[in-house]
N, C-alpha and C positions, 0 to 999 in steps of 0.2 A: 695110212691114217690110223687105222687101226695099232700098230707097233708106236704112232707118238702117246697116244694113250695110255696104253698099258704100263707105262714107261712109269706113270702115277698110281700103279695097283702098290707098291713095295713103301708107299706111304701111310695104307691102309685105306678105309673105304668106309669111316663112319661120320654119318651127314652132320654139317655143323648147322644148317636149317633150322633155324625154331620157329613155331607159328607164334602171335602172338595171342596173348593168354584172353580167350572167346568172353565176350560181352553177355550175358545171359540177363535174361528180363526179370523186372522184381514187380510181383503183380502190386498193378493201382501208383504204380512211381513211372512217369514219362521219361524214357532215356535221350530223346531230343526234339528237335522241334521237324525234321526231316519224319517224311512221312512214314507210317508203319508196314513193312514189308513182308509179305509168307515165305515160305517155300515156292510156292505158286509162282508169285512174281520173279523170283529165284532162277526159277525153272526157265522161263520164258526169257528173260532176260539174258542167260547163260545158252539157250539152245538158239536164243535169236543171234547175237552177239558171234556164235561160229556156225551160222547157217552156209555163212559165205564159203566154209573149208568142209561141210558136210555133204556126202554122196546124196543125191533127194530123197531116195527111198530110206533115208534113217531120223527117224523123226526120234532125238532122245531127250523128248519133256518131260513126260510119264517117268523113267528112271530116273533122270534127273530130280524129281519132284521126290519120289520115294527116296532116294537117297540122303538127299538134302532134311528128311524128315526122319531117318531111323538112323543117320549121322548127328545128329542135333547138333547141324551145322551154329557156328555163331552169329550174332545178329551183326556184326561186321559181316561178315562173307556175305550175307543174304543182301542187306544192302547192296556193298559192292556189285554182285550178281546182277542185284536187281536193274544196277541202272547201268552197268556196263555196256560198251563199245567196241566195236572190234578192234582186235587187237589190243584189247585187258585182260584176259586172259591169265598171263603171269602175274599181273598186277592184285589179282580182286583172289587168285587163288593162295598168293600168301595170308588171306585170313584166317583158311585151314590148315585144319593139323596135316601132318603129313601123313596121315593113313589116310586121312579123309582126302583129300590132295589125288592123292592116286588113285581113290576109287574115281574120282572126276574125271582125271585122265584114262584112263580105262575105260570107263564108258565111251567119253567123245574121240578116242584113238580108234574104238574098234578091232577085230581082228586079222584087218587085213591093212597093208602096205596103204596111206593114204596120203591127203594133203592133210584132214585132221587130224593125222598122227605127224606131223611134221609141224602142227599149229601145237600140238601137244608137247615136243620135245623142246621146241623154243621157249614152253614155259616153265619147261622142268630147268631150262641153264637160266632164267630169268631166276630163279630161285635162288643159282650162287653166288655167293660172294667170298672167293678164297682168302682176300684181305691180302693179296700180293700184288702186285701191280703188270707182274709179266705173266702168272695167270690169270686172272684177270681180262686182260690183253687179248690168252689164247681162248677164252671162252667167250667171247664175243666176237672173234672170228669162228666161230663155229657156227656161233647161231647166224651171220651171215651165210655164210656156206650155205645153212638149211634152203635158203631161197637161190641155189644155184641150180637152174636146170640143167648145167653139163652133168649135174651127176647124178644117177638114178634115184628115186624115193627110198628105195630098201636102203642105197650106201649112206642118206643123209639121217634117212635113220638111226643107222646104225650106230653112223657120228657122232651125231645128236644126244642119243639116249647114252652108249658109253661114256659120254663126256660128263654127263651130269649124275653119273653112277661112280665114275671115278675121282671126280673132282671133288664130289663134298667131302670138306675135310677138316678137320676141327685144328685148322692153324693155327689159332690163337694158343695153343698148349705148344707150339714148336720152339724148341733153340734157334738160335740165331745158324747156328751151322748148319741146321735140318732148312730153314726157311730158306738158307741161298741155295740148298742143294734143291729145291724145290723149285725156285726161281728156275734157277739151269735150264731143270727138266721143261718147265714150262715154255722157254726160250725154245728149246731143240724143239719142243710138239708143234706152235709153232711155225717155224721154219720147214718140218717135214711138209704140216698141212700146206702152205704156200706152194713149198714143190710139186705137191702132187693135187693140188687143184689147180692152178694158175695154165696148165696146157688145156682144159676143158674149159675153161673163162671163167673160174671163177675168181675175177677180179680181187684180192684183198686190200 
């Protein structure tokens, strides 16, 4: 798995990602009619929304809360946040920028090997969008993968998070010759991944 990846380092490695540009409040003018939301509610809603992939003894609202308040997350994320679901996660974190983005992940991953660091990496490849059709393709068979238990946490990890470190790629700047050579690559990763999951069950 690992060697279909890599296979994408020689196209370079810089995120085509962009947040969209943060909602900030203008005192005494109402931004909608949806109710007004804190950090607070942010917090609760974000640590609620992945309690279900959180070890018990990790209660991360308090961080959560702090963060969201010395990030001056935007009043889009906070919303989102607020009234999120499980599994929004990728969805409600495109409102942040991407440093901010990651300090989220970083907290709710923790530092050890988890299922919340595997709810984490599915929303880092929720983030890409290479604008090619055959990757594309291989990056949502990854993030299936993530839910395969033939393969161990660390491997899905590792999958997971390489995939969405090497994927971001700012194709829209590519030739038409770089774009098929890319496709290719995409097709081969791909086809490796299939190989080499499909005898542990991971069905594609």
């Amino acid at each position: 798995m690992r060697r279909a990846l890599l296979l994408a380092a020689a196209f370079g490695g810089c995120s085509s990602s962009s947040a969209p540009a943060p909602r900030q409040p203008t005192p005494g003018v109402p931004l909608s009619n949806r109710p007004y939301h804190t950090c607070q509610h942010a917090a609760r809603g974000l640590s609620g929304a992945t309690r279900g992939v959180q070890e018990p003894e990790n209660d991360v609202f308090d961080v959560l809360k702090a963060r969201c308040e010395r990030d001056r997350w935007s009043l889009d994320a906070i919303e989102c946040f607020s009234e999120m679901n499980e599994g929004d996660l990728g969805r409600c974190s495109k409102q942040l920028e991407e440093r901010q983005r990651e300090a989220v992940f970083a907290v709710l991953a923790g530092n050890e090997p988890s299922v919340a660091g595997l709810a984490v990496a599915r929303a880092r490849l929720e983030q890409l969008q290479v604008g090619i059709e055959s990757c594309d393709r291989f990056v949502s068979a990854v993030s299936a993968v993530l839910g395969c238990d033939g393969l161990s946490i660390e491997m899905r990890l590792n999958l997971g998070n390489e995939t969405a470190q090497f994927w971001s790629l700012p194709t829209d700047r590519l030739g038409a010759d770089d774009r098929n050579k890319m496709s290719q690559v995409c097709v081969a990763s791909l086809e490796t991944l299939v190989r080499e999951t499909t005898p542990v069950g991971c069905g594609l």
